[in-house]
N, C-alpha and C positions, 0 to 999 in steps of 0.2 A: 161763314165769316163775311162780315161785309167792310167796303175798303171804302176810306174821306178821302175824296180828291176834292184840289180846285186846278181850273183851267187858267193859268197866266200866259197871255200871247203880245209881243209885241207887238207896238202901233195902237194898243187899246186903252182907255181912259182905266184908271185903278180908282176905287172907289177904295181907298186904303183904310178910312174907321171899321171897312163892312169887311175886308181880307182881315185885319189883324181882331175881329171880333170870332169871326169862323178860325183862325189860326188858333185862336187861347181856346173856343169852344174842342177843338180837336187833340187837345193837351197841351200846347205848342205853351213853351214860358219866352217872355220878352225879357232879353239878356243883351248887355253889353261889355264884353263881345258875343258875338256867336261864336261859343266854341263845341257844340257837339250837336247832336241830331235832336229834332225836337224844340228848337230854340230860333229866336228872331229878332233882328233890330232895325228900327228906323228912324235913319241920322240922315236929316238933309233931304235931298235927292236922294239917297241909295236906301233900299232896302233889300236885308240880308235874312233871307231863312238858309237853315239846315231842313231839309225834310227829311223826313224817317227813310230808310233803306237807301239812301244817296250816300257815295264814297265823299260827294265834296260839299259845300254849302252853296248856295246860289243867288247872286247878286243883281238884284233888279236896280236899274236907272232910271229916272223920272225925271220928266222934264218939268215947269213950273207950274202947270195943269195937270199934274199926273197921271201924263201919257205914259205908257212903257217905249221908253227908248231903247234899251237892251236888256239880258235876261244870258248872263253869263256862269259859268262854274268858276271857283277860286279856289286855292290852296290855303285853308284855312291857316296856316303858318305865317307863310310870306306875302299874304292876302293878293296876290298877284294872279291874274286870269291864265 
């Protein structure tokens, strides 16, 4: 069995057409909202995957160079960290 990872680290530049290209190559569908595993969206500055096996979804911050500013879990409900 072999496992798709990507490495997202804050402080680093997102080359965001080449993540959300390997995201759809890895099943991933672009949905708004994100509401279950497998799913992604990017509105603005934020972007939001579920990834597979996570209880929560995960919301990336970018600043206007898209740097990673933060790299949070959220409450898919109350969308609150």
């Amino acid at each position: 069995m072999s496992f798709l990872a990507l490495k997202i680290t804050a402080g680093k530049i997102l080359d965001l057409e080449n993540l959300m290209s390997k995201l759809v190559s890895f099943g991933y569908s672009r949905t708004d909202p994100v509401s279950e595993q497998g799913e992604f969206n990017l509105k603005g500055g934020q972007l939001e995957i579920y990834p597979c096996g996570f209880q929560s979804p995960v919301r990336i911050e970018l600043t206007f160079n898209n740097k990673i500013e933060t790299i949070k879990s959220f409450d898919l409900f109350t969308k609150r960290f």
